[in-house]
C-alpha positions, 0 to 999 in steps of 0.5 A: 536425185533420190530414191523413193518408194511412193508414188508421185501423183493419183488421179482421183479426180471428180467431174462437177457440174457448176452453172448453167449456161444461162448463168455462165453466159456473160461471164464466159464470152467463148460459151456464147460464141459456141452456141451463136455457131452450133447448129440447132440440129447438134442441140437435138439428140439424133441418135436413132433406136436400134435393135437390143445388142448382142452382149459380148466382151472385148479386150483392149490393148494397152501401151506401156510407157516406162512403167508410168503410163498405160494408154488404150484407144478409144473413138468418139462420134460419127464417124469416129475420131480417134484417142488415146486414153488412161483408163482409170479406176481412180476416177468416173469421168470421161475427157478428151480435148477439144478444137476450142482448147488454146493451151499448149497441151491442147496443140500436142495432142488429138482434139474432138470437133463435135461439128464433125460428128452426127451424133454429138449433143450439147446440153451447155454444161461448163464442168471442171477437173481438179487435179492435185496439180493442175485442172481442166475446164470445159463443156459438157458432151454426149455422143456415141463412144467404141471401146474396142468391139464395144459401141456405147450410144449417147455417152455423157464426157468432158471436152476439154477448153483449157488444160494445164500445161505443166501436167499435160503438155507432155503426157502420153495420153489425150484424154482420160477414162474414169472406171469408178462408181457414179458417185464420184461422177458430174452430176446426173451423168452416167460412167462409161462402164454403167453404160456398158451395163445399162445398154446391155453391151457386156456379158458380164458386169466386171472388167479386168486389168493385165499390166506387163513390166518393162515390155511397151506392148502385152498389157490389155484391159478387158470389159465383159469377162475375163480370160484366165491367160493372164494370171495364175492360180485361182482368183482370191475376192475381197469385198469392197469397203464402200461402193465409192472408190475401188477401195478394199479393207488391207489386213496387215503390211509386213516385211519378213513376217512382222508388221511394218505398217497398218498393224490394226487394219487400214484401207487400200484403193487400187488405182490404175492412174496412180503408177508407184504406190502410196500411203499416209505419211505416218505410214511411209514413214514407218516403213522407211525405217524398216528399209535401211539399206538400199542394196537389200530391200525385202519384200514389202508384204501386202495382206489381204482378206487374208491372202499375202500378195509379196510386192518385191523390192526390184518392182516398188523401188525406182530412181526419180528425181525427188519432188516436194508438188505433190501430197500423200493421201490422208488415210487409205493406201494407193495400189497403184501400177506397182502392185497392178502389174504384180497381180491380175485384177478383176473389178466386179461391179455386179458384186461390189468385190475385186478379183486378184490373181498373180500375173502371169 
């Protein structure tokens, strides 16, 4: 084994929309049984209009597992069926399994049956996940989705009919919650937070992230507003780069006051479904040579919109196994758990900016 300071995997993973149906069905024998057994009535969408809702916010548990994973819960159809999910700033789509996956990762986990839920509809999409190491295919659903007190009619997500083995047969989690922007989502198909905000279900349009060290229970994420329990201070905000990613420009990297790395400027994307940190290899590599000695590692100083946020060596260090499967990104730097469980941090869709504070 080895020590690393980087990350080992992010999870910025697009949603496409590929052929139809009609183009699919005799390449894909199972797409054809599946719409030989649906009912019509499943086709259509059955979703009654009620009264506008009252706006309101919820906060949302979270389980930490061993600093890698934080997974909430979340219930699709009627009546619901329950799943753990990462919430992920790194991608826009939704996904869960399904009853018609026959992978291994599939068995080990909760599976949607849509013919269980009233309000399901399927429009006979097939839609794919590209992962940096393994894929999920499968259809494309709608159906009603709770998020904590939060309800979201007719939402457009993924259920899966293969996964990966390798990646998810023992993951912490079913499925997956995408939080980016809707230019990263399937085609024609509207995140779950832009739900929130068109179905007027949120008073206001940011969500927000506590994530604890070490202790499994404690960490929350919040959609609607934000409570000033977790953090510290006032928070500092920081335009986004481009409304696309959760990306934001980083002034400087520094360790002891002189630069270590991104000395003219360079971008940062803050990425709950990334656990350590990550960033080009030429600057890792920079910054590996700064970091000589394993048993007096300093802070690594992140500075952003002016504002240094000291990132201390017990938290950006671990021992892993070393792995050669996975890539670094080309140009901006992965914020990942690492840096999120330092600082509280609000992601404002209303004003296009990210809000940080230090974590209580």
């Amino acid at each position: 084994s080895s020590w690393i300071l980087v990350g080992l995997i992010t999870t910025e993973i697009p949603l496409r929309k590929v052929k139809s149906i009609r183009e699919n069905l005799r390449e894909k024998g199972f797409l054809k049984n599946f719409l030989d057994e649906h009912p019509h009535d499943m086709i259509r969408s059955r979703l009654t209009e009620n009264s506008a809702p009252q706006k309101k916010n919820t906060t949302l548990p979270l389980r930490n597992y061993l600093d890698k994973v934080y997974v909430g819960n979340i219930s699709i159809g009627t009546p619901p069926q329950q799943f753990s999910v990462v919430f992920d700033t790194g991608s826009s789509d939704t996904w869960v399994p399904s009853i018609y996956c026959q992978s291994m990762a599939c068995v080990t986990h909760n599976t949607f049956d849509p013919f269980q839920s009233t309000t399901f509809r399927f429009p006979g999409f097939i839609v794919e996940l590209q992962y940096a190491t393994g894929a999920v295919t499968g259809f494309l659903g709608y159906d009603t989705i709770q998020v904590g007190d939060l309800i979201i009619k007719d939402q457009a997500f993924a259920i899966s009919q293969s996964e990966d083995d390798v990646v998810f047969e023992n993951a912490a989690f079913d499925g997956i919650v995408g939080l980016s922007f809707p230019s990263m989502a399937i085609e024609g198909t509207t995140p779950i937070f832009d739900s929130l905000m068109n179905q007027s279900l949120i008073a206001q349009t940011v969500f927000a992230f506590y994530l604890s060290s070490n202790a499994q229970e404690g960490s929350v994420v919040m959609f609607g507003g934000v409570d000033k329990k977790y953090y510290k201070g006032d928070l500092k905000w920081v335009p986004l780069s481009q409304p696309h990613y959760w990306q934001i420009p980083l002034d400087k990297i520094t360790i002891r006051g002189s630069s270590a790395a991104c000395k003219n400027g360079c971008q940062g994307i803050l990425d709950t479904g990334t656990s350590l940190l990550m960033g080009p290899k030429n600057q890792v590599y920079k910054l590996h040579k700064r970091l000589p000695d394993i048993n007096s590692l300093p802070d690594i100083t992140f500075t952003i919109n002016g504002t240094d946020y000291p990132v201390p060596a017990r938290v950006y260090v671990q021992k892993v196994r070393a792995r050669t499967d996975t890539f670094p990104p080309k140009t901006a730097w992965i914020l990942g758990d690492v840096f999120l469980r330092m600082y509280f941090t609000v992601f404002d869709r209303g004003q296009n900016r990210i809000g940080l504070a230090p974590a209580v």
